[in-house]
DRENKE-592381 format. One record per residue (C-alpha): residue number from 1; x, y, z. Coordinates in Angstrom, 1 decimal. Example, Ala and Ser with C-alpha at 12.3 -4.5 7.8 and 13.67 -1.06 7.14 Angstrom:
REM DRENKE-592381
@resi=1; px=12.3; py=-4.5; pz=7.8 .
@resi=2; px=13.7; py=-1.1; pz=7.1 .
REM end
This chain:
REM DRENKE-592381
@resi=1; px=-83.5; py=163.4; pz=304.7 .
@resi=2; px=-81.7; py=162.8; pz=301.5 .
@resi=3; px=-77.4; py=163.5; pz=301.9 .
@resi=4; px=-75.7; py=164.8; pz=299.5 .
@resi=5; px=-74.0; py=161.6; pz=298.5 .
@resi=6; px=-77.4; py=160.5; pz=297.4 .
@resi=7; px=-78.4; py=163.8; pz=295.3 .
@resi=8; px=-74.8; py=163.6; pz=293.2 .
@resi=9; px=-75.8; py=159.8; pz=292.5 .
@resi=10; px=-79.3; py=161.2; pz=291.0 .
@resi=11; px=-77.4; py=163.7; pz=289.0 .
@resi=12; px=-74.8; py=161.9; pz=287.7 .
@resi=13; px=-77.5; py=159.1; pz=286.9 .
@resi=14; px=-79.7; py=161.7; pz=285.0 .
@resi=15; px=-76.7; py=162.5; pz=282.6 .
@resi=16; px=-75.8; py=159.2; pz=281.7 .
@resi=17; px=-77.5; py=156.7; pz=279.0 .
@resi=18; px=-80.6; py=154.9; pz=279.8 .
@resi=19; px=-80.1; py=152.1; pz=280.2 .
@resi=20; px=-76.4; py=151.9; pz=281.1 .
@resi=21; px=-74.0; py=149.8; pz=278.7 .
@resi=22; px=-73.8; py=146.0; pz=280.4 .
@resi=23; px=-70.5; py=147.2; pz=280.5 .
@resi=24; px=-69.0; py=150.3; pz=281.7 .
@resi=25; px=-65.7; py=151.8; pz=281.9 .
@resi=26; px=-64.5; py=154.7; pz=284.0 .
@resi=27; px=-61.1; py=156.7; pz=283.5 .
@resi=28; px=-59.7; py=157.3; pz=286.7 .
@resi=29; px=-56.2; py=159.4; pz=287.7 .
@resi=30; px=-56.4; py=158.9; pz=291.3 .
@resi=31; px=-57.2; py=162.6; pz=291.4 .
@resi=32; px=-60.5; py=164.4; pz=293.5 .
@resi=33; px=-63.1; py=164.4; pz=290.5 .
@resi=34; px=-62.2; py=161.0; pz=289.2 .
@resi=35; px=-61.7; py=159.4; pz=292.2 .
@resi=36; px=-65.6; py=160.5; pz=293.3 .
@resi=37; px=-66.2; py=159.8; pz=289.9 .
@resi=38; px=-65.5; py=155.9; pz=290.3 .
@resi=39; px=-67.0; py=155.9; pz=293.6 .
@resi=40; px=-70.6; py=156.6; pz=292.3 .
@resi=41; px=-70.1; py=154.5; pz=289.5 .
@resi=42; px=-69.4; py=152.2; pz=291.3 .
@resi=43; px=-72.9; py=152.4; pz=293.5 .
@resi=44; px=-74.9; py=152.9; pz=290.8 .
@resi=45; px=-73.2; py=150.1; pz=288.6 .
@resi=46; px=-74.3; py=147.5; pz=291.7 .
@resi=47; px=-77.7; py=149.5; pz=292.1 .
@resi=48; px=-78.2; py=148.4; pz=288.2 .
@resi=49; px=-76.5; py=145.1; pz=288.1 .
@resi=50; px=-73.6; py=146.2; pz=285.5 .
@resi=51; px=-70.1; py=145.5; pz=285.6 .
@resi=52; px=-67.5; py=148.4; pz=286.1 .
@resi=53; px=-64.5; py=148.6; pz=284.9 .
@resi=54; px=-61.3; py=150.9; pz=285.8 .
@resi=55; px=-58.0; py=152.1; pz=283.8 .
@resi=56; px=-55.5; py=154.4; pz=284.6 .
@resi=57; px=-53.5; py=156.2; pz=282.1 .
@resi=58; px=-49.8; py=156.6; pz=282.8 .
@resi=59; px=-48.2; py=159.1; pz=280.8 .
@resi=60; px=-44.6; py=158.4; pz=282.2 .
@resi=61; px=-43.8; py=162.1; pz=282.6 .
@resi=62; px=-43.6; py=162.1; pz=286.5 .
@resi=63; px=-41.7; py=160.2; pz=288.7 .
@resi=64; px=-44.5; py=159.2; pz=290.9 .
@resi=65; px=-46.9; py=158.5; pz=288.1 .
@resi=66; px=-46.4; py=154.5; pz=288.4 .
@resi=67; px=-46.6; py=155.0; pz=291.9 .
@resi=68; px=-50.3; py=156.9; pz=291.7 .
@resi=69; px=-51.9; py=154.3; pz=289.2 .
@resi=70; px=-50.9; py=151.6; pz=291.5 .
@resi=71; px=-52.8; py=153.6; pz=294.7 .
@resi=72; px=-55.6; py=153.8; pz=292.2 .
@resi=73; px=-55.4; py=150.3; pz=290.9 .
@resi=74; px=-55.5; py=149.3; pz=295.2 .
@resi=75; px=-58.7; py=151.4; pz=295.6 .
@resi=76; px=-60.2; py=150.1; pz=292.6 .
@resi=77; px=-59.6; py=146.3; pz=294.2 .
@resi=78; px=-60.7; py=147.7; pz=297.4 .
@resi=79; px=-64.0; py=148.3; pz=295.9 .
@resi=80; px=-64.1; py=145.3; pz=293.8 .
@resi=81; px=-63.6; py=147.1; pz=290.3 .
@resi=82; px=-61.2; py=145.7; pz=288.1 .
@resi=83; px=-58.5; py=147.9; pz=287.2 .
@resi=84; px=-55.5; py=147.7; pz=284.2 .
@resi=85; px=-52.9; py=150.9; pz=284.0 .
@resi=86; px=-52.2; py=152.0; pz=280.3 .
@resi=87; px=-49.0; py=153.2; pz=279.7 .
@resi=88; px=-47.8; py=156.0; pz=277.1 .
@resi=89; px=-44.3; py=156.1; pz=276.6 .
@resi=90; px=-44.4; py=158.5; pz=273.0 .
@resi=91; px=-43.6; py=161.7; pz=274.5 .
@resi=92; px=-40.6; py=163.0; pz=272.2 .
@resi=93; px=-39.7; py=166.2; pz=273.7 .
@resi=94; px=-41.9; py=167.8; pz=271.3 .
@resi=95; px=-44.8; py=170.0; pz=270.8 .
@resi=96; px=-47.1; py=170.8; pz=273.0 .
@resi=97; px=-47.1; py=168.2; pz=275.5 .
@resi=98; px=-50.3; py=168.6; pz=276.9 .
@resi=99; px=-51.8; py=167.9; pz=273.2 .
@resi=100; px=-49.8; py=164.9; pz=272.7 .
@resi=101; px=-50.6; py=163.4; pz=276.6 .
@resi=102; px=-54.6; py=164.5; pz=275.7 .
@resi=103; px=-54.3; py=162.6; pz=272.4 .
@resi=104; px=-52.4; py=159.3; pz=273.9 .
@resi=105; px=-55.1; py=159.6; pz=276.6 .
@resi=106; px=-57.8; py=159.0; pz=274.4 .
@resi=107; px=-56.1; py=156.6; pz=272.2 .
@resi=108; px=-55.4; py=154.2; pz=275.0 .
@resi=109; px=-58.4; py=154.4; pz=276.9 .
@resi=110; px=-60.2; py=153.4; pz=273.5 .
@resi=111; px=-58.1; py=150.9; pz=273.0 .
@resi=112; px=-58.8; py=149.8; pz=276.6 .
@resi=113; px=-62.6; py=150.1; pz=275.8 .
@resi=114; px=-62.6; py=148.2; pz=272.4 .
@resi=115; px=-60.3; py=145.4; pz=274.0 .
@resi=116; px=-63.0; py=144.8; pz=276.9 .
@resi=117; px=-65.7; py=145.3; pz=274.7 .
@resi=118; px=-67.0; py=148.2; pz=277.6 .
@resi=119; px=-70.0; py=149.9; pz=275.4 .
@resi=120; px=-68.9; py=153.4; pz=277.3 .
@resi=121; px=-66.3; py=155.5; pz=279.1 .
@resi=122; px=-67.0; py=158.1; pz=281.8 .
@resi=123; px=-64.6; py=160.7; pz=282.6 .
@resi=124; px=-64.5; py=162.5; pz=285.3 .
@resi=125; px=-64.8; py=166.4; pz=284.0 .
@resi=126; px=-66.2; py=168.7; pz=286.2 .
@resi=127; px=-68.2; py=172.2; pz=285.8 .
@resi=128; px=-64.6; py=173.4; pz=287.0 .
@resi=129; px=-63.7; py=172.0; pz=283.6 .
@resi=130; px=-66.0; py=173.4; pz=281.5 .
@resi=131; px=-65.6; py=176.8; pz=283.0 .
@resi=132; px=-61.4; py=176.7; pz=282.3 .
@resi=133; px=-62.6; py=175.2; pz=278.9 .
@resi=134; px=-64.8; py=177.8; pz=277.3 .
@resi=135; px=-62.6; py=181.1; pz=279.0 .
@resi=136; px=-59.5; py=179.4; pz=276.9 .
@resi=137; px=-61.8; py=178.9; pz=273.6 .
@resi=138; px=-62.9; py=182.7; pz=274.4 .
@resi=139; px=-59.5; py=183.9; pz=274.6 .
@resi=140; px=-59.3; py=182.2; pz=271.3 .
@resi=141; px=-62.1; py=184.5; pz=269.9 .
@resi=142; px=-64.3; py=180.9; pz=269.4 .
@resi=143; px=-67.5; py=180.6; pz=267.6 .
@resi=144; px=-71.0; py=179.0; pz=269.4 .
@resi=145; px=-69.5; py=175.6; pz=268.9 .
@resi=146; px=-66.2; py=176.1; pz=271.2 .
@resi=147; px=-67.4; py=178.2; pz=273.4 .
@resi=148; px=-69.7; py=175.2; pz=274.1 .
@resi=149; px=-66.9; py=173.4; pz=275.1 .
@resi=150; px=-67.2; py=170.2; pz=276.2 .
@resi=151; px=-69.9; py=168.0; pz=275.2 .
@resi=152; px=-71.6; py=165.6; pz=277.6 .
@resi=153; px=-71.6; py=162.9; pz=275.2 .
@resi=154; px=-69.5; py=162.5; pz=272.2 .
@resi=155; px=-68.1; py=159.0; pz=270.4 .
@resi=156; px=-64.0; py=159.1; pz=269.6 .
@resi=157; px=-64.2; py=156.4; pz=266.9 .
@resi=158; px=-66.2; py=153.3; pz=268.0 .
@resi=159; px=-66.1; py=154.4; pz=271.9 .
@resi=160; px=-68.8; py=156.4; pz=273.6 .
@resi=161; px=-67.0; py=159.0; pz=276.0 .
@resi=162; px=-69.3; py=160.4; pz=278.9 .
@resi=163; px=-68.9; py=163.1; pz=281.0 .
@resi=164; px=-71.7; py=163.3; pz=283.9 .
@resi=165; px=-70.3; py=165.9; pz=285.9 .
@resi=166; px=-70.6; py=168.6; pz=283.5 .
@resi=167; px=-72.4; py=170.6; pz=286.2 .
@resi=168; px=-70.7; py=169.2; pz=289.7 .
@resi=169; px=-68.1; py=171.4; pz=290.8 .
@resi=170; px=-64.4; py=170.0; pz=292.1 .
@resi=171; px=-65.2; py=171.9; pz=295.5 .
@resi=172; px=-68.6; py=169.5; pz=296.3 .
@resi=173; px=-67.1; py=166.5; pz=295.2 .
@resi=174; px=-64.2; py=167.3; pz=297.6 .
@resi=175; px=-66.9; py=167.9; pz=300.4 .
@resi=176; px=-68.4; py=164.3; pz=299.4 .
@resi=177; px=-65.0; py=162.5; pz=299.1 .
@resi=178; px=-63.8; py=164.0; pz=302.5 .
@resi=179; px=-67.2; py=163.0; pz=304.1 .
@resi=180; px=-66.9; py=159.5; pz=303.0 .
@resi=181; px=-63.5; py=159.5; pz=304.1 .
@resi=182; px=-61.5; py=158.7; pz=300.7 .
@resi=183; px=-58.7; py=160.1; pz=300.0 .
@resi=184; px=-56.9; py=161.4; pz=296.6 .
@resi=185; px=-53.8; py=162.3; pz=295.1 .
@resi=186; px=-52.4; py=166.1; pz=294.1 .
@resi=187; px=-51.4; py=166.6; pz=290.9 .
@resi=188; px=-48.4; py=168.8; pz=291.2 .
@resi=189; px=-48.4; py=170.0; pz=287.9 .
@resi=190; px=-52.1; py=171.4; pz=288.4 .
@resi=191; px=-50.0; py=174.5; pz=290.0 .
@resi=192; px=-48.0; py=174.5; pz=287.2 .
@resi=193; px=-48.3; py=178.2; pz=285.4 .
@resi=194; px=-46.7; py=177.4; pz=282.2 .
@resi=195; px=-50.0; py=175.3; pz=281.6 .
@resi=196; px=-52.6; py=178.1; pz=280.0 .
@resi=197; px=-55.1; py=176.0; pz=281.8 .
@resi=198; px=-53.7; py=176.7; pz=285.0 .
@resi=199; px=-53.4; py=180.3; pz=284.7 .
@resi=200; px=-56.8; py=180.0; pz=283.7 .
@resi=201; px=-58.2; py=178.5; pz=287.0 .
@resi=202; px=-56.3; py=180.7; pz=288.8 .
@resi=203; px=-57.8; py=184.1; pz=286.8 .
@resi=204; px=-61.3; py=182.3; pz=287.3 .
@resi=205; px=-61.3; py=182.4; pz=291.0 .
@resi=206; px=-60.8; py=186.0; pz=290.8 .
@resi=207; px=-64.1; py=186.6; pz=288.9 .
@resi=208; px=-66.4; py=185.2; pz=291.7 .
@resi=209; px=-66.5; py=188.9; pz=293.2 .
@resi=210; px=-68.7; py=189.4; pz=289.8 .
@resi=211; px=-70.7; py=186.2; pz=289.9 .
@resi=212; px=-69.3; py=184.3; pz=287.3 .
@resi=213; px=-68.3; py=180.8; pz=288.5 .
@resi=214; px=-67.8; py=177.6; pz=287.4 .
@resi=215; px=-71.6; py=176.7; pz=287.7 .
@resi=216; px=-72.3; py=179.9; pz=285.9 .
@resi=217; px=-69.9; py=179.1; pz=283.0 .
@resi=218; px=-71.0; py=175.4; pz=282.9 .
@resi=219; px=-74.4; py=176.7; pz=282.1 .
@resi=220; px=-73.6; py=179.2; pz=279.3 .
@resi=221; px=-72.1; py=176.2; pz=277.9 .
@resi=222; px=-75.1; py=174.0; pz=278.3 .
@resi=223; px=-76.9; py=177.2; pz=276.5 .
@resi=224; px=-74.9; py=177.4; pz=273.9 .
@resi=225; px=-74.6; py=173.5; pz=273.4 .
@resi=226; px=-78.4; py=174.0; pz=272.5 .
@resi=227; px=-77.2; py=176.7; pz=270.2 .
@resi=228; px=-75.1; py=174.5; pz=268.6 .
@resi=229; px=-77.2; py=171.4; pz=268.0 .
@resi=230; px=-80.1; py=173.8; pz=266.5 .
@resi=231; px=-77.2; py=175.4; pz=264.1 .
@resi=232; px=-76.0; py=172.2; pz=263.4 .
@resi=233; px=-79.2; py=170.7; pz=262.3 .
@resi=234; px=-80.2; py=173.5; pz=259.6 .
@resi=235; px=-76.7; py=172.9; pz=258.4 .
@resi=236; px=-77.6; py=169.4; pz=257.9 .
@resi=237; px=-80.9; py=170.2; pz=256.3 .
@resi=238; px=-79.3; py=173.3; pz=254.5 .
@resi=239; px=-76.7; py=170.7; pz=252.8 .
@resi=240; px=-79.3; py=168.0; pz=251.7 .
@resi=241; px=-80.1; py=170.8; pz=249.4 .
@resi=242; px=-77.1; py=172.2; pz=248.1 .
@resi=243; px=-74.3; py=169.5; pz=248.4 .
@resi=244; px=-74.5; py=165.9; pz=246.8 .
@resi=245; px=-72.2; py=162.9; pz=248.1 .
@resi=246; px=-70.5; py=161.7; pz=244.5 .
@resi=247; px=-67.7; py=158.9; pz=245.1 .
@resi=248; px=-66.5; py=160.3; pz=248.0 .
@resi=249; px=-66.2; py=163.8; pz=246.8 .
@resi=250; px=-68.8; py=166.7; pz=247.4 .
@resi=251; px=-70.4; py=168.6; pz=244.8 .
@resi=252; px=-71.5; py=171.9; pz=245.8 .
@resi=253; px=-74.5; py=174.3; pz=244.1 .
@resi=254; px=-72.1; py=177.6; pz=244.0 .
@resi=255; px=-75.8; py=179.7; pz=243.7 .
@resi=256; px=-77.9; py=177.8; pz=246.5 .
@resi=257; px=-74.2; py=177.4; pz=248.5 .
@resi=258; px=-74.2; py=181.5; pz=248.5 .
@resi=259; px=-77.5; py=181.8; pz=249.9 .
@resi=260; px=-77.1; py=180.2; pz=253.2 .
@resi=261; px=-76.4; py=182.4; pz=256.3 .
@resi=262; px=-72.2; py=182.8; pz=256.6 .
@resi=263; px=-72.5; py=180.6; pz=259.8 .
@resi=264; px=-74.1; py=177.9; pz=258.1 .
@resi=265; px=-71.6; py=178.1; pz=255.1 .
@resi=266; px=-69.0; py=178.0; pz=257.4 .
@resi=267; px=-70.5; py=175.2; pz=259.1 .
@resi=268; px=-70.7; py=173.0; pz=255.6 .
@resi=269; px=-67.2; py=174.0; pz=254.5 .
@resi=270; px=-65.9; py=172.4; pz=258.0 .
@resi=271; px=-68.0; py=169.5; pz=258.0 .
@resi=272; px=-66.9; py=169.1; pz=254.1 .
@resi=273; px=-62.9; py=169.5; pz=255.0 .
@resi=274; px=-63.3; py=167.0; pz=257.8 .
@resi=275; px=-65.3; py=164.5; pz=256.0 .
@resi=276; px=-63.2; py=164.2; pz=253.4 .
@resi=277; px=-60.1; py=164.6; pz=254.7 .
@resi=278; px=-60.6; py=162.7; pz=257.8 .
@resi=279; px=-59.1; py=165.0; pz=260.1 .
@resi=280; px=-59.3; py=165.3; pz=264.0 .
@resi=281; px=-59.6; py=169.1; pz=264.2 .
@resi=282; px=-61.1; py=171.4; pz=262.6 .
@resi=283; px=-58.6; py=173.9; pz=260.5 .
@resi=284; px=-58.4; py=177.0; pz=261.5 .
@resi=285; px=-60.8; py=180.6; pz=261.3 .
@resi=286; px=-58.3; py=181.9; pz=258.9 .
@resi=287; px=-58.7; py=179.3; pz=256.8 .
@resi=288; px=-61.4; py=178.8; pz=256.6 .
@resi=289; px=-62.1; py=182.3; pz=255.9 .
@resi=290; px=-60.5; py=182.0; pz=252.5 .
@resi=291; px=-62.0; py=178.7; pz=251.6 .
@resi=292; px=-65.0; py=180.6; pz=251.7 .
@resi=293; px=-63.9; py=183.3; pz=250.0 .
@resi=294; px=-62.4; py=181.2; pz=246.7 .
@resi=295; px=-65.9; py=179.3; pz=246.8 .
@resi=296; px=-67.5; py=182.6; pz=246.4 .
@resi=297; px=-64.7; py=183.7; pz=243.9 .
@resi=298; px=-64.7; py=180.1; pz=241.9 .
@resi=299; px=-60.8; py=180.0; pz=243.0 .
@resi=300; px=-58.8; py=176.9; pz=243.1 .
@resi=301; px=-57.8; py=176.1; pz=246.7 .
@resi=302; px=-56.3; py=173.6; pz=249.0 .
@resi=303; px=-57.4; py=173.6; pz=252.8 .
@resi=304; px=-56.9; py=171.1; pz=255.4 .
@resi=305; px=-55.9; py=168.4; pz=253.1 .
@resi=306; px=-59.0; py=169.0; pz=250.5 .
@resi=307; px=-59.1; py=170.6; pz=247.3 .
@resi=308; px=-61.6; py=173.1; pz=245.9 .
@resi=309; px=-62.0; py=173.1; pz=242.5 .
@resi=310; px=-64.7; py=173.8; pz=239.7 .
@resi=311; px=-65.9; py=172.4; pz=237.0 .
@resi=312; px=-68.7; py=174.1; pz=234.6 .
@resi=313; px=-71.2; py=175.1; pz=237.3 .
@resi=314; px=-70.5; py=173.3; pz=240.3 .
@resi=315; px=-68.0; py=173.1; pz=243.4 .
@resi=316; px=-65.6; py=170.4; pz=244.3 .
@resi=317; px=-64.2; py=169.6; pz=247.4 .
@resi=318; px=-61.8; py=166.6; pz=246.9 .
@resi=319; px=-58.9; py=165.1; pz=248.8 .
@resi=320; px=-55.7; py=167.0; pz=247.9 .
@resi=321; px=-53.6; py=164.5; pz=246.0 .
@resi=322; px=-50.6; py=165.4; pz=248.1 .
@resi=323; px=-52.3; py=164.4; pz=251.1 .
@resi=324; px=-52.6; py=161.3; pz=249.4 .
@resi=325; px=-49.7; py=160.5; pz=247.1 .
@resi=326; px=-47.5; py=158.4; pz=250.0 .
@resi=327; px=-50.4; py=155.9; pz=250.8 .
@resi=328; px=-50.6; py=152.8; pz=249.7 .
@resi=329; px=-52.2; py=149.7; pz=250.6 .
@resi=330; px=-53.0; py=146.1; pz=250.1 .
@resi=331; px=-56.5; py=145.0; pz=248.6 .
@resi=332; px=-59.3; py=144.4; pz=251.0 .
@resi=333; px=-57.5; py=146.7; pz=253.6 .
@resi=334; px=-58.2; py=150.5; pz=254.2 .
@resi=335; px=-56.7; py=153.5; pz=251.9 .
@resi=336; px=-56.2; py=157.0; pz=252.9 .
@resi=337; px=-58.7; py=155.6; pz=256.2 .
@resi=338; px=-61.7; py=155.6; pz=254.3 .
@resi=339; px=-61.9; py=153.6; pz=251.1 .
@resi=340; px=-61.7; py=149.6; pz=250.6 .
@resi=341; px=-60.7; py=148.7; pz=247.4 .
@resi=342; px=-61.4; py=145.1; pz=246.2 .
@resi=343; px=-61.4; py=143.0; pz=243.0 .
@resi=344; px=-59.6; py=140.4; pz=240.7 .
@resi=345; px=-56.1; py=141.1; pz=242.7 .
@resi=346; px=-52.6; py=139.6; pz=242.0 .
@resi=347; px=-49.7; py=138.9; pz=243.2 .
@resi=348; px=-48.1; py=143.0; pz=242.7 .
@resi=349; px=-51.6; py=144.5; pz=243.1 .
@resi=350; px=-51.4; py=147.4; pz=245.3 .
@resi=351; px=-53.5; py=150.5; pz=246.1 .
@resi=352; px=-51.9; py=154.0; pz=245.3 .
@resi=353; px=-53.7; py=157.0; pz=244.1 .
@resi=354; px=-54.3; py=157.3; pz=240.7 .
@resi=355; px=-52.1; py=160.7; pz=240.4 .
@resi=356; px=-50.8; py=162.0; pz=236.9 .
@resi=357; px=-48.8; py=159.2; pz=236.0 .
@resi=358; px=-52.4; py=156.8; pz=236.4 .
@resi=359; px=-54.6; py=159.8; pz=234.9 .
@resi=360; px=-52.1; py=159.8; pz=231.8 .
@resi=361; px=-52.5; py=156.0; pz=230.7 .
@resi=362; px=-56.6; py=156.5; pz=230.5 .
@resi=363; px=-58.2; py=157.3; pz=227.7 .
@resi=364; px=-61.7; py=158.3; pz=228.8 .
@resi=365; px=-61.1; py=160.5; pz=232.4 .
@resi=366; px=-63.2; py=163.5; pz=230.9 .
@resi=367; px=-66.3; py=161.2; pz=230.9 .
@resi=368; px=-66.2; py=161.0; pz=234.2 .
@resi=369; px=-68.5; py=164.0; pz=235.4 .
@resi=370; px=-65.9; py=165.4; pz=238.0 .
@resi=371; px=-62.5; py=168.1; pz=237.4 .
@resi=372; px=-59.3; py=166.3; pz=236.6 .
@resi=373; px=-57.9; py=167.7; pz=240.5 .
@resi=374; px=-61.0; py=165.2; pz=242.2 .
@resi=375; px=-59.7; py=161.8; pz=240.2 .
@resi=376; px=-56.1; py=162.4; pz=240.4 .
@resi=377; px=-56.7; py=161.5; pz=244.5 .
@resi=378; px=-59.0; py=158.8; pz=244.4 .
@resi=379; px=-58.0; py=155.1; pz=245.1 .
@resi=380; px=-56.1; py=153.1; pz=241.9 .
@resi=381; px=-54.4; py=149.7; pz=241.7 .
@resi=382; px=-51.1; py=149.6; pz=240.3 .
@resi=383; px=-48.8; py=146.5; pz=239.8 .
@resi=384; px=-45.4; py=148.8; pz=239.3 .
@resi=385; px=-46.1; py=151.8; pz=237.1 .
@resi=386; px=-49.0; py=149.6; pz=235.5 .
@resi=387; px=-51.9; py=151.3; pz=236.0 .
@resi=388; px=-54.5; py=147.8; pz=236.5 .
@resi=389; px=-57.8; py=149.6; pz=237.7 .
@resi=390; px=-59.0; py=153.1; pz=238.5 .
@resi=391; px=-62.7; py=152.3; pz=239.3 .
@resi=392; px=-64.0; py=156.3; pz=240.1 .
@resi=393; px=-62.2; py=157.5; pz=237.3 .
@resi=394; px=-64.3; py=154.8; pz=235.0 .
@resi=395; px=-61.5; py=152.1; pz=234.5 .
@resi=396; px=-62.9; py=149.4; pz=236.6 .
@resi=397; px=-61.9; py=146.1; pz=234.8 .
@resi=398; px=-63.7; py=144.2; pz=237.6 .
@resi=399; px=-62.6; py=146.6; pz=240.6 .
@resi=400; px=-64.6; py=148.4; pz=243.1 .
@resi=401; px=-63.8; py=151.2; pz=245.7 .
@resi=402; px=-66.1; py=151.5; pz=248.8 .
@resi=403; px=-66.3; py=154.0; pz=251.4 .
@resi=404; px=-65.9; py=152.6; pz=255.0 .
@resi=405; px=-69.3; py=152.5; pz=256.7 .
@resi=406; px=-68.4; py=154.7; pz=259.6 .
@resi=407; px=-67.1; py=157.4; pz=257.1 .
@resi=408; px=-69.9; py=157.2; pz=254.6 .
@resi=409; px=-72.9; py=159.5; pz=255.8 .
@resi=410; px=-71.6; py=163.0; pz=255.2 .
@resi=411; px=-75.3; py=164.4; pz=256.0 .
@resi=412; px=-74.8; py=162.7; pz=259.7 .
@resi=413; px=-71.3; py=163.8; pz=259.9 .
@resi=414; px=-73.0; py=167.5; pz=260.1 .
@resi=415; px=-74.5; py=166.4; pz=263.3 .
@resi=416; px=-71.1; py=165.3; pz=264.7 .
@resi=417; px=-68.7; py=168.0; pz=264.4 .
REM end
């Protein structure tokens, strides 16, 4: 008869790449879901002959927190799994502190990931998870993408995160852990109110009465994860035909643009701002709301560090030159995170934008099929005030200005956000 410990190996094996990464790194609190979590990872890793790999994150804020990663780090040994504990000291007082402790999370356990040259990370999110997840985003009035909350698989810059749990529930992995006889640790702050996440597990175990669980949750946001990817695939056909990639700008058909469903326009006008402007989060319905209402007007507009502006019969979406007017860097290296300027440098040669004062000393700008808003942000080498290159605003003398590969594919960006 097959247990149960077996079943929850065969469906956490079914939601993870095949094959596994050489490998494979696992982020691991010491709490119920991660704990089971590196447990059968850790079967399956010796099932497939990979090597697994264990971190703790640290976020200082508790006074047993050192105390937890080390009973982690013991287990880990225990089961032969080497273990390192990342520690965030950036908490300022702040903001809201479970945005900055999600963000540090991440950044370390990347960090971690690229530093052990692990091709993956799982974490250890439950269908408990995605249930909390998508009532927040609903409280939030969110669209078909956040209400499909978390994704199983998602990269967060060169590190593949998965989640294989998506659709165990905290309780059976609880049952499991106590019938293997592991133990875990308590998170006091999961009793916390002043969390909204808290207050939203609690208000979820009051809605079993009408049948709507954590399983049930987990797979409306399975459903509408399918919902997504179809929307977000005739987005990405939908923009082949009315947006064009020009030196790092976009350059939008204002006629074919208008045509598209709203859903799909809104879809292009996020993709666009995040492309260009790099930015982690979308910005916000409001927002985007009048971006699409001065693309239908022909309005000048700046949102989430972009620019729209027009020129004869065509859109632009730009990076805002205030966004950009601070950064500087040296030839070779990155500017504004997605541009590598290189050429005949000097001694003074440094990359700035090309802002008024660098649109002011050429003589042949207007030649250059975009509005004067696109060139003023684009990448320029200045020794002191001396304009010596501006090679998208056609004043190359021997320079070039590249897009990073990872930030080059708009059309594939579609598919990621």
């Amino acid at each position: 008869m097959t247990s149960d410990a077996d079943t929850l190996r065969a469906e956490i094996r079914a939601r993870l790449p095949d094959p596994l990464p050489r490998r494979l790194g696992v982020a691991v609190s010491g709490g119920s879901d991660s704990t089971a979590l590196m447990r059968l990872l850790a079967d399956i890793a010796q099932r497939e002959q990979i090597a697994l790999f264990a971190a703790t994150v640290d976020h200082g804020l508790r006074a047993d927190a050192a105390s937890e990663a080390a009973t982690v780090a013991n287990l880990a040994h225990n089961w032969g799994i080497p273990h390192e504990t990342l520690k965030w000291r950036g908490w300022d007082g702040t903001g809201n502190l479970q945005d900055h402790a999600r963000r540090a999370r991440y950044r370390l356990l990347t960090g971690w990931a690229q530093a052990n040259g692990l091709g993956a990370i799982a974490l250890g999110h439950t269908a408990d998870d995605q249930a909390e997840t998508l009532l927040m985003r609903l409280a939030r009035a969110a669209g078909v993408s956040g209400l499909s909350a978390m994704a199983g698989m998602r990269r967060e810059g060169e590190t593949l995160l998965l989640r294989p749990m998506l659709a165990v529930t905290r309780a059976r992995l609880r049952d499991y852990l106590t019938a293997q006889g592991i133990a875990w640790i308590d998170d006091p702050s999961n009793q916390d109110l002043r969390f909204d996440r808290i207050k939203t597990r609690q208000a979820l175990s009051g809605l079993t009465q009408i049948g709507i669980t954590a399983e049930s949750l987990s797979r409306v946001a399975e459903n509408l994860a399918q919902a997504r990817e179809a929307l977000a695939q005739y987005a990405q056909e939908s923009a082949a035909g009315v947006m064009r990639v020009m030196d790092g700008d976009l350059c939008v058909d204002p006629e074919g643009f208008a045509a598209l469903p709203e859903e799909i326009r809104r879809r292009l006008v996020v993709a666009a701002i995040l492309w260009v402007a790099g930015g982690a989060y979308p910005p916000r319905h409001g927002a985007v709301d009048q971006a699409l209402n001065a693309l239908s007007a022909g309005q000048r507009m700046t949102v989430g560090g972009c620019i729209l502006s027009f020129r004869g019969k065509k859109t632009w979406i730009s990076r805002e030159l205030n966004a950009v007017s601070h950064k500087t860097a040296n030839p070779g290296e990155p500017w504004d995170g997605r541009w590598i300027v290189t050429g005949p440098t000097g001694p003074d040669a440094e990359i700035r934008a090309l802002g008024d004062a660098g649109i002011l000393q050429l003589e042949d700008w207007r030649s250059v099929a975009k509005p004067r808003t696109a060139l003023l942000s684009t990448p320029a080498v200045w020794a002191g005030d001396t304009l010596l290159a501006a090679p998208l605003a056609g004043f190359a003398q021997g320079w070039r200005a590249e897009m990073v590969s990872e930030r080059s594919d708009f059309l594939a960006a579609i598919l990621s956000h």
